[in-house]
DSSP file (Angstrom, degrees, kcal/mol; ACC not computed):
  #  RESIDUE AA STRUCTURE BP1 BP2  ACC     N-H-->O    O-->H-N    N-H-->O    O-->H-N    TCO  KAPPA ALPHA  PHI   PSI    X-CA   Y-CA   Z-CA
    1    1 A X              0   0    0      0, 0.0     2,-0.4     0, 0.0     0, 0.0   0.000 360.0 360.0 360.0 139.8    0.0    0.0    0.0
    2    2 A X     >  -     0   0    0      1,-0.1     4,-0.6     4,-0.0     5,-0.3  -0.661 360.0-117.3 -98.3 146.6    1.4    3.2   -1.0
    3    3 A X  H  > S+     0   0    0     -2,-0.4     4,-1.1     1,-0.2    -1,-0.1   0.606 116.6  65.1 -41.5 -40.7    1.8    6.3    1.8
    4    4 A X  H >> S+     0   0    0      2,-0.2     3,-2.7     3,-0.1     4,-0.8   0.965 107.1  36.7  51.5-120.7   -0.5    8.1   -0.2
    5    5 A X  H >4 S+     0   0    0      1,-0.3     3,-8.1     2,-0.2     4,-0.5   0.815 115.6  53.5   1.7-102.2   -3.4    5.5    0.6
    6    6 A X  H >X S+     0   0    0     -4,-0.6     4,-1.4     1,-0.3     3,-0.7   0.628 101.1  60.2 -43.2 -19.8   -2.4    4.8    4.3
    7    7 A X  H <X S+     0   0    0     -3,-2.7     4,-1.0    -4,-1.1    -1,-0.3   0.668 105.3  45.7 -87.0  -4.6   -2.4    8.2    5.0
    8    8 A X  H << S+     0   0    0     -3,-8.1    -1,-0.3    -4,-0.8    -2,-0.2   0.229 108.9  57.2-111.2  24.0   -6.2    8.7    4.1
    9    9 A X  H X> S+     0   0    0     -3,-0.7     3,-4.6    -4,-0.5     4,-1.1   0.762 108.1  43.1 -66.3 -72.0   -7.1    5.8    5.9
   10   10 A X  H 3X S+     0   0    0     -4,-1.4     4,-4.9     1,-0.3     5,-0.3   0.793 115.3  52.6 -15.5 -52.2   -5.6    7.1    9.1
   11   11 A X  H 3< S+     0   0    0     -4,-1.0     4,-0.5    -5,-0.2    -1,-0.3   0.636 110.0  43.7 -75.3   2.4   -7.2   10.3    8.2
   12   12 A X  H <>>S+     0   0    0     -3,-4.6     4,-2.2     2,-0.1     5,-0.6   0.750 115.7  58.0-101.5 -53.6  -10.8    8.5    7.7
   13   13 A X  H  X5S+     0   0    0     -4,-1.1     4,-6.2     1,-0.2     5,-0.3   0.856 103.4  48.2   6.4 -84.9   -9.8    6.6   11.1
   14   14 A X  H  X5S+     0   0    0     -4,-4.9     4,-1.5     1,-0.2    -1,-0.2   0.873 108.7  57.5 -54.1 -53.3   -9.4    9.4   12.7
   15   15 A X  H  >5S+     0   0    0     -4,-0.5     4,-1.2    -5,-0.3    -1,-0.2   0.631 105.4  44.4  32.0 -87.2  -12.6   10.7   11.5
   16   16 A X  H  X5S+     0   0    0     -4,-2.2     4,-0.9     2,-0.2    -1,-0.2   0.672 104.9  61.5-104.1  -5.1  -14.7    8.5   12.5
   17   17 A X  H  <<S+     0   0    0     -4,-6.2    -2,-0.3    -5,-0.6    -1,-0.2   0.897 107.0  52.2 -48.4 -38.5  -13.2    8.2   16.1
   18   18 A X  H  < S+     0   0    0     -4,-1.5    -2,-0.2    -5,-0.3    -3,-0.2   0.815  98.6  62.3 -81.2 -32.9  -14.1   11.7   16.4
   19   19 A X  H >< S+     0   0    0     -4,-1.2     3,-2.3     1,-0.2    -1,-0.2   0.838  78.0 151.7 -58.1 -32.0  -18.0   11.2   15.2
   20   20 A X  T 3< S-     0   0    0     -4,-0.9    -1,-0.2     1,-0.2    -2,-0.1  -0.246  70.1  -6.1  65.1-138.3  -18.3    9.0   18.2
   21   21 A X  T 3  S+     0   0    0     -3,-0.1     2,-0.4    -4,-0.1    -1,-0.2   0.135 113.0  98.9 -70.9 -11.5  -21.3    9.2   19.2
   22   22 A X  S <  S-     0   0    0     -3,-2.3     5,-0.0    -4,-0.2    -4,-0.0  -0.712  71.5-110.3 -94.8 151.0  -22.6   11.5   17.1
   23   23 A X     >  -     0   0    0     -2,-0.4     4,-3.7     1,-0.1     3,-0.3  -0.414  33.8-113.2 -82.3 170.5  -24.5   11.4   14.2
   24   24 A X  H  > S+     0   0    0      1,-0.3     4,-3.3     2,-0.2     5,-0.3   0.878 114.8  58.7 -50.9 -51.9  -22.7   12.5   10.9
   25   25 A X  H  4 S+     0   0    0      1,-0.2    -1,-0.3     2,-0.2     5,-0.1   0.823 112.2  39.3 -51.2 -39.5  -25.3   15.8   10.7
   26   26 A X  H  > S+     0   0    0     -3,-0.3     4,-1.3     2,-0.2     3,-0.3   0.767 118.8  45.6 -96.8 -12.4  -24.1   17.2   14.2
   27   27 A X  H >X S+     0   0    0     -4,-3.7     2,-3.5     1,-0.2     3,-2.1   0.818 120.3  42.7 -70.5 -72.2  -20.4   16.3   13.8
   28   28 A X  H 3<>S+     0   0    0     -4,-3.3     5,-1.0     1,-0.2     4,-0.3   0.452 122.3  36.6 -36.8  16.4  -20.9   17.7   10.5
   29   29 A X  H 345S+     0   0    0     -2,-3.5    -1,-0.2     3,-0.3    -3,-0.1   0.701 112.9  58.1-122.8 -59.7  -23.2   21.0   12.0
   30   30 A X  H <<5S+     0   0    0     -3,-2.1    -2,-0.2    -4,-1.3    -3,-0.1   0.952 112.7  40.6 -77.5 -57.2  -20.9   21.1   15.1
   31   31 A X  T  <5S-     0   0    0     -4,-1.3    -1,-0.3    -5,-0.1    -3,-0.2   0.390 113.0-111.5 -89.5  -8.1  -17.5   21.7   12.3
   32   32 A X  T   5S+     0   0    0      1,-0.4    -3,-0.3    -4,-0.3     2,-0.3   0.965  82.9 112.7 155.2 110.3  -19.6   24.3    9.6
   33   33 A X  S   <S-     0   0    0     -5,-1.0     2,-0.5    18,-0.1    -1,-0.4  -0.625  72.6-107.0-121.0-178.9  -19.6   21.4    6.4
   34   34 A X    >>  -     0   0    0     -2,-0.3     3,-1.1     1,-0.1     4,-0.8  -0.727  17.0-126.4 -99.5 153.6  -22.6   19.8    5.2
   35   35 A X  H 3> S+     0   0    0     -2,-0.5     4,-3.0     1,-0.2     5,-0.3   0.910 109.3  71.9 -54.2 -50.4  -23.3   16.2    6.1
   36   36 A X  H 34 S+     0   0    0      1,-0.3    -1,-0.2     2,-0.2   -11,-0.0   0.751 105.3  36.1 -36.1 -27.2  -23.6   15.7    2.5
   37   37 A X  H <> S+     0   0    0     -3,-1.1     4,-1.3     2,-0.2    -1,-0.3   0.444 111.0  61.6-126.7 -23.9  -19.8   16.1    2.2
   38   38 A X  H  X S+     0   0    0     -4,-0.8     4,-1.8     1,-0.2     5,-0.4   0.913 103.5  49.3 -56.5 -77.1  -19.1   14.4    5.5
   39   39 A X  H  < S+     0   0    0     -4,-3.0    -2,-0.2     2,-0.2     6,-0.2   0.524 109.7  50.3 -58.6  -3.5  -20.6   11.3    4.1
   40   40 A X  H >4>S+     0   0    0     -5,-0.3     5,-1.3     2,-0.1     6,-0.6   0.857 110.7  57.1 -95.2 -44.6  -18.3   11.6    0.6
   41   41 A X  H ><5S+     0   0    0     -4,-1.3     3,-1.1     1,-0.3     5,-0.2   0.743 110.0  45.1  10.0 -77.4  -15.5   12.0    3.1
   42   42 A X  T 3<5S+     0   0    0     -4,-1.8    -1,-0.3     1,-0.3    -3,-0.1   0.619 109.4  44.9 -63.8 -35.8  -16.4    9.0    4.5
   43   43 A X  T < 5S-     0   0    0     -3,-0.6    -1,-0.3    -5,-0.4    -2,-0.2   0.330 111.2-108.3 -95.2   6.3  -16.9    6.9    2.1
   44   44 A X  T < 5S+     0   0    0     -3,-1.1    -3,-0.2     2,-0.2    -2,-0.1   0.243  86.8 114.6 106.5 -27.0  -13.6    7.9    0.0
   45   45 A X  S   <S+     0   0    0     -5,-1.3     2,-0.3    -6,-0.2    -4,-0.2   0.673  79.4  27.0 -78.2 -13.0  -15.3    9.6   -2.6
   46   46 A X  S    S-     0   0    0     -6,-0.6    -2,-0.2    -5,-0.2     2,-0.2  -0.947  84.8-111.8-133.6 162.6  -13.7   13.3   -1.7
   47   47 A X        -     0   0    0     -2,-0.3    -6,-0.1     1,-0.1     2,-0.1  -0.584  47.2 -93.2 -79.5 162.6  -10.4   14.1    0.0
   48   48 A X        -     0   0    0     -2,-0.2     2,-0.2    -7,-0.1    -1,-0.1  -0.372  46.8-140.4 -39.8 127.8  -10.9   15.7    3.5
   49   49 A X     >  -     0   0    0     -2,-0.1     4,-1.2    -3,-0.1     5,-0.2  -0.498  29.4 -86.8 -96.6-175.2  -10.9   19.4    3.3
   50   50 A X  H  > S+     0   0    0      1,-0.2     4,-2.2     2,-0.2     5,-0.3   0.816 122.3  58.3 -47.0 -39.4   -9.4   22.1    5.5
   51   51 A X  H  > S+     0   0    0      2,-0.2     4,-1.0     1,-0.2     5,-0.4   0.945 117.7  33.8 -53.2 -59.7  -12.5   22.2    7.9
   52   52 A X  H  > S+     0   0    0      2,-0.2     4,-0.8     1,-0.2    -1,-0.2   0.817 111.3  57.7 -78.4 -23.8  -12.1   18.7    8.6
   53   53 A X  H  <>S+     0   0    0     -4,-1.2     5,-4.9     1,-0.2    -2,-0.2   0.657 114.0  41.9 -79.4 -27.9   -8.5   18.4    8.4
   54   54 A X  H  <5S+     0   0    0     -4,-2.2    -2,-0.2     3,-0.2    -1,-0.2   0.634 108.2  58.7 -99.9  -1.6   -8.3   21.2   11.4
   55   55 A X  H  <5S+     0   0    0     -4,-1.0    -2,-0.1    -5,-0.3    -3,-0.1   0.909 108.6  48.6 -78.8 -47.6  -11.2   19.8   13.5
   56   56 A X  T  <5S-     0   0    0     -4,-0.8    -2,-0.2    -5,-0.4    -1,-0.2   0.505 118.8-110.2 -63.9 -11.4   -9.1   16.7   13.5
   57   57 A X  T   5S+     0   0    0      1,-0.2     2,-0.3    -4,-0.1    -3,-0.2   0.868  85.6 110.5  88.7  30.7   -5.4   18.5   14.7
   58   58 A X      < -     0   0    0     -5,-4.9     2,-0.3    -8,-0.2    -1,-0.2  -0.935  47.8-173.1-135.5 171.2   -4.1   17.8   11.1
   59   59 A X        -     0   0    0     -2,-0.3     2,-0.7    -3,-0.1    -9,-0.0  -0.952  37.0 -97.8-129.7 150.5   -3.3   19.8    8.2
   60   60 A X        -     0   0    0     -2,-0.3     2,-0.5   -10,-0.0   -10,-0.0  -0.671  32.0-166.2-111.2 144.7   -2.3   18.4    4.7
   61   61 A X        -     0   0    0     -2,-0.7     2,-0.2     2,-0.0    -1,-0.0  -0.831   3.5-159.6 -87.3 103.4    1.3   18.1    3.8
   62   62 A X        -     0   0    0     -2,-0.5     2,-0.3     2,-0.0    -2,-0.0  -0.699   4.7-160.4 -98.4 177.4    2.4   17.5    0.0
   63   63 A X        -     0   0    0     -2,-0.2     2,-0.4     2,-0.0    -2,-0.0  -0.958  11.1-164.1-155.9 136.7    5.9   16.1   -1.1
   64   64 A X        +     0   0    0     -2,-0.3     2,-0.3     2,-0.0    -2,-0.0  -0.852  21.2 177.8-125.7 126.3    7.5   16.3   -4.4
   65   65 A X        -     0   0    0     -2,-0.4     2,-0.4     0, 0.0    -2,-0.0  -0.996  34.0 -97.5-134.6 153.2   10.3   13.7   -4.5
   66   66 A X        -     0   0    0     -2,-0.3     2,-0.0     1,-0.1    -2,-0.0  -0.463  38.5-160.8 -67.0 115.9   12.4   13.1   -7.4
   67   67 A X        -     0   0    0     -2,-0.4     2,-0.1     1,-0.2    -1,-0.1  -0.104  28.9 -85.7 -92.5-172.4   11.8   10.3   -9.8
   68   68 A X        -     0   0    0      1,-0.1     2,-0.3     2,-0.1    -1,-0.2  -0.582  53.6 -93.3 -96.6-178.9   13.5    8.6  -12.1
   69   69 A X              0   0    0     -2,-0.1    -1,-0.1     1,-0.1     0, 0.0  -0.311 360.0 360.0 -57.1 116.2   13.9   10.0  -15.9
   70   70 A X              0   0    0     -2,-0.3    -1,-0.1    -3,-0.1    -2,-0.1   0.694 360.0 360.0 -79.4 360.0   11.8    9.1  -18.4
Protein backbone atom coordinates (compact mmCIF):
# COMPACT_ATOMS: atom_id res chain seq x y z
CA UNK A 1 0.00 0.00 0.00
CA UNK A 2 1.35 3.22 -0.98
CA UNK A 3 1.81 6.28 1.77
CA UNK A 4 -0.54 8.11 -0.22
CA UNK A 5 -3.42 5.49 0.64
CA UNK A 6 -2.38 4.82 4.25
CA UNK A 7 -2.43 8.24 4.99
CA UNK A 8 -6.25 8.66 4.11
CA UNK A 9 -7.08 5.77 5.90
CA UNK A 10 -5.57 7.10 9.12
CA UNK A 11 -7.20 10.26 8.22
CA UNK A 12 -10.81 8.52 7.74
CA UNK A 13 -9.81 6.63 11.13
CA UNK A 14 -9.45 9.40 12.73
CA UNK A 15 -12.65 10.71 11.54
CA UNK A 16 -14.70 8.53 12.53
CA UNK A 17 -13.16 8.21 16.06
CA UNK A 18 -14.07 11.73 16.35
CA UNK A 19 -17.97 11.17 15.23
CA UNK A 20 -18.31 9.04 18.24
CA UNK A 21 -21.26 9.16 19.19
CA UNK A 22 -22.61 11.54 17.09
CA UNK A 23 -24.48 11.40 14.19
CA UNK A 24 -22.74 12.50 10.95
CA UNK A 25 -25.27 15.76 10.67
CA UNK A 26 -24.13 17.19 14.21
CA UNK A 27 -20.38 16.29 13.76
CA UNK A 28 -20.94 17.74 10.51
CA UNK A 29 -23.18 20.96 11.97
CA UNK A 30 -20.92 21.15 15.09
CA UNK A 31 -17.53 21.73 12.26
CA UNK A 32 -19.60 24.33 9.60
CA UNK A 33 -19.63 21.36 6.43
CA UNK A 34 -22.60 19.76 5.21
CA UNK A 35 -23.26 16.22 6.07
CA UNK A 36 -23.59 15.69 2.54
CA UNK A 37 -19.79 16.14 2.22
CA UNK A 38 -19.06 14.45 5.46
CA UNK A 39 -20.59 11.34 4.11
CA UNK A 40 -18.33 11.61 0.60
CA UNK A 41 -15.53 12.02 3.11
CA UNK A 42 -16.44 9.02 4.46
CA UNK A 43 -16.94 6.94 2.09
CA UNK A 44 -13.62 7.93 0.03
CA UNK A 45 -15.29 9.61 -2.64
CA UNK A 46 -13.74 13.26 -1.74
CA UNK A 47 -10.43 14.12 0.02
CA UNK A 48 -10.88 15.67 3.49
CA UNK A 49 -10.90 19.38 3.27
CA UNK A 50 -9.38 22.06 5.51
CA UNK A 51 -12.52 22.19 7.91
CA UNK A 52 -12.09 18.66 8.60
CA UNK A 53 -8.51 18.43 8.44
CA UNK A 54 -8.32 21.25 11.38
CA UNK A 55 -11.22 19.76 13.47
CA UNK A 56 -9.06 16.71 13.55
CA UNK A 57 -5.42 18.53 14.68
CA UNK A 58 -4.07 17.78 11.07
CA UNK A 59 -3.26 19.81 8.24
CA UNK A 60 -2.28 18.40 4.70
CA UNK A 61 1.30 18.13 3.79
CA UNK A 62 2.39 17.51 0.02
CA UNK A 63 5.87 16.08 -1.12
CA UNK A 64 7.48 16.31 -4.40
CA UNK A 65 10.29 13.71 -4.47
CA UNK A 66 12.41 13.09 -7.38
CA UNK A 67 11.77 10.34 -9.76
CA UNK A 68 13.55 8.62 -12.12
CA UNK A 69 13.87 10.02 -15.92
CA UNK A 70 11.78 9.08 -18.36
Amino acid sequence: MNERRQGQIDVLQRLRAAIGEETQKEWADKHGISPQYLSHVLSGRTDPGPKILAALGLKRVVVYQRGEAA
